[in-house]
C-alpha positions as CSV (number, residue, x, y, z in Angstrom):
1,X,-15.2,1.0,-31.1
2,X,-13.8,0.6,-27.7
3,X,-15.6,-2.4,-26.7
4,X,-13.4,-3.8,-30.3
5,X,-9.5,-2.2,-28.6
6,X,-10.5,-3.5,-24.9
7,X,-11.7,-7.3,-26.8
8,X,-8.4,-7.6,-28.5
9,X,-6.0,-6.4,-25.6
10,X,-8.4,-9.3,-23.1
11,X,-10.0,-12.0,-25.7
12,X,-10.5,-14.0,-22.5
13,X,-13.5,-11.5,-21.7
14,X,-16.5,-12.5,-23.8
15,X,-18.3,-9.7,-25.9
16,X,-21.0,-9.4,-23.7
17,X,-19.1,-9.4,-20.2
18,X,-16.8,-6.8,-21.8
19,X,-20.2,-4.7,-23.0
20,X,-21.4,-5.1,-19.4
21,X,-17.9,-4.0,-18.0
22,X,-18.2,-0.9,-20.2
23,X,-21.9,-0.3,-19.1
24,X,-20.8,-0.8,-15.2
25,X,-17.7,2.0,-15.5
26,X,-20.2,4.3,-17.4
27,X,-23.0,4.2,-14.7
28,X,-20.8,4.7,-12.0
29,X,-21.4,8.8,-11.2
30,X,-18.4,11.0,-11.0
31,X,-17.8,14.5,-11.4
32,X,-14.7,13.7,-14.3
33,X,-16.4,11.8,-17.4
34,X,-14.5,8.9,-18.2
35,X,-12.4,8.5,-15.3
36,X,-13.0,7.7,-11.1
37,X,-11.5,8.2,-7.8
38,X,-9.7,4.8,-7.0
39,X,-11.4,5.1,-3.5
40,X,-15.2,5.2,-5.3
41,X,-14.1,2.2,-7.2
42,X,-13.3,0.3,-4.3
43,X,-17.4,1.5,-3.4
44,X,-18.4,0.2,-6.3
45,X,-16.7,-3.5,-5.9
46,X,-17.5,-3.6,-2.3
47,X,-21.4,-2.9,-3.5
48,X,-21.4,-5.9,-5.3
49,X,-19.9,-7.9,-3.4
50,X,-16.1,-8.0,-3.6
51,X,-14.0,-8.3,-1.0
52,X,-12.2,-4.7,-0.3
53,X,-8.9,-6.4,0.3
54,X,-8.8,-8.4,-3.0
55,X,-9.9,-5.4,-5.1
56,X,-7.5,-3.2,-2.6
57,X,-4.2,-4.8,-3.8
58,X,-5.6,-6.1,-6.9
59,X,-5.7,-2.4,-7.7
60,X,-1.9,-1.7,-7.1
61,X,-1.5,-4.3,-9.6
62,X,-3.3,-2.0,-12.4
63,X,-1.9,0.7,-13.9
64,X,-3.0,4.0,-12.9
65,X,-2.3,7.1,-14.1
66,X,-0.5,9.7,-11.5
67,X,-3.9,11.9,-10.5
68,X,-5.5,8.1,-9.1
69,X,-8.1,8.4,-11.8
70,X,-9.0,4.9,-13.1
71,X,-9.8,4.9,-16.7
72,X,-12.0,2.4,-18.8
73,X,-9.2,0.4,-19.8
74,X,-7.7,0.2,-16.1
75,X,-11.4,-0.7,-15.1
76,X,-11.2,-3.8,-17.6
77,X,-7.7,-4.7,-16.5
78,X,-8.9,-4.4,-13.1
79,X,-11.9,-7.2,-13.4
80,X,-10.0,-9.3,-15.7
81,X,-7.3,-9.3,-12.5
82,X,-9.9,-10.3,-9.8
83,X,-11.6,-13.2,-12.0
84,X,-8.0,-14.7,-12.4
85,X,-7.2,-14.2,-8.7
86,X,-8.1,-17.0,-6.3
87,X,-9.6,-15.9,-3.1
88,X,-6.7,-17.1,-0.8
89,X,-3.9,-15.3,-2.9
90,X,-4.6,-11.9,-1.8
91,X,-3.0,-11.7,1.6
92,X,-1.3,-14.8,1.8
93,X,-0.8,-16.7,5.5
94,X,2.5,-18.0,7.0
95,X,2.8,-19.2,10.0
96,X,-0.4,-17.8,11.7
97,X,0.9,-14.2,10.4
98,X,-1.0,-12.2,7.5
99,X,1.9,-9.9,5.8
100,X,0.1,-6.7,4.3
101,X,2.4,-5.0,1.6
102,X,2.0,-1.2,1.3
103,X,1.7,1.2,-2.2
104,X,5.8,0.3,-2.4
105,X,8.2,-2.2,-2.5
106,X,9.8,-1.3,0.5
107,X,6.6,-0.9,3.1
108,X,4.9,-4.0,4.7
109,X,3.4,-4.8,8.1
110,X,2.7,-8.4,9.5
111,X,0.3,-9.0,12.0
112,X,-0.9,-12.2,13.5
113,X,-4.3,-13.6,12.7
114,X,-5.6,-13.1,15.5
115,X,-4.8,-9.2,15.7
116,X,-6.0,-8.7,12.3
117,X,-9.7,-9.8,13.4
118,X,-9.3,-7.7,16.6
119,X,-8.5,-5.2,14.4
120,X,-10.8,-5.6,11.5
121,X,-13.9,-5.5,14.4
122,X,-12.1,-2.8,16.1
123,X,-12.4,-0.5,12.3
124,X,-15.7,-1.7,11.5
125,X,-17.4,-0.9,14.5
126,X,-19.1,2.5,15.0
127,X,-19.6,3.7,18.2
128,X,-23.3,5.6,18.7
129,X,-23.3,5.4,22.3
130,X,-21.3,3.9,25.3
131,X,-24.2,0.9,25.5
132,X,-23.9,-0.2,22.1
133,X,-22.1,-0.7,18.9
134,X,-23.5,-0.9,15.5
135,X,-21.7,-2.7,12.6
136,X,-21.5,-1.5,9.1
């Protein structure tokens, strides 16, 4: 009966990529039945191989409700979002400088391109001892 709501609000998701949607959101564990942690759905995109920036501010674009719980219907609107979203579009490049909006209109940052990949490296790298560096 869902999978019938979900098909009519997106007919551009087939009836078997919106089954498989459905079957994705219900697999994912959580401790609240029918709705996730925005940060574990991130996990879950990241597992299979989305980029966390593109489903990071793809996922302001969606509609969530005030406790950060997605929903099933915010997980559809959420896929249906990255598939229409070229790559480049998600933090857009002007001028050697990457501007990063924050969770409101009025916050952003811009950093150059070469201090976002000193900084991406400088976040992904765990320290286990003072001779080396592992990367996640």
């Amino acid at each position: 009966m869902e999978a019938l709501r979900l098909r009519k609000k997106y007919p551009e998701v087939t009836q078997d990529d919106m089954f498989d949607l459905i079957s994705r959101f219900n697999a994912i564990n959580t401790d609240t039945p029918g709705r996730v942690d925005k940060a574990h759905i991130l996990q879950v995109l990241q597992a299979t191989g989305e980029s966390y920036d593109k489903a990071r501010e793809t996922l302001k674009q969606v509609s969530v409700d005030a406790s950060g719980k997605v929903e099933l219907e915010d997980w559809v609107e959420l896929n249906v979002k990255l598939r229409q979203q070229p790559a480049s579009s998600v933090l857009p490049t002007r001028a050697g400088k990457v501007t990063v909006h924050g969770t409101s209109a009025t916050v952003s940052h811009t950093i150059n391109q070469d201090e976002l990949a000193e900084f991406t490296n400088h976040i992904n790298a765990v320290r286990v001892d003072h001779s080396q560096q592992v990367r996640l």
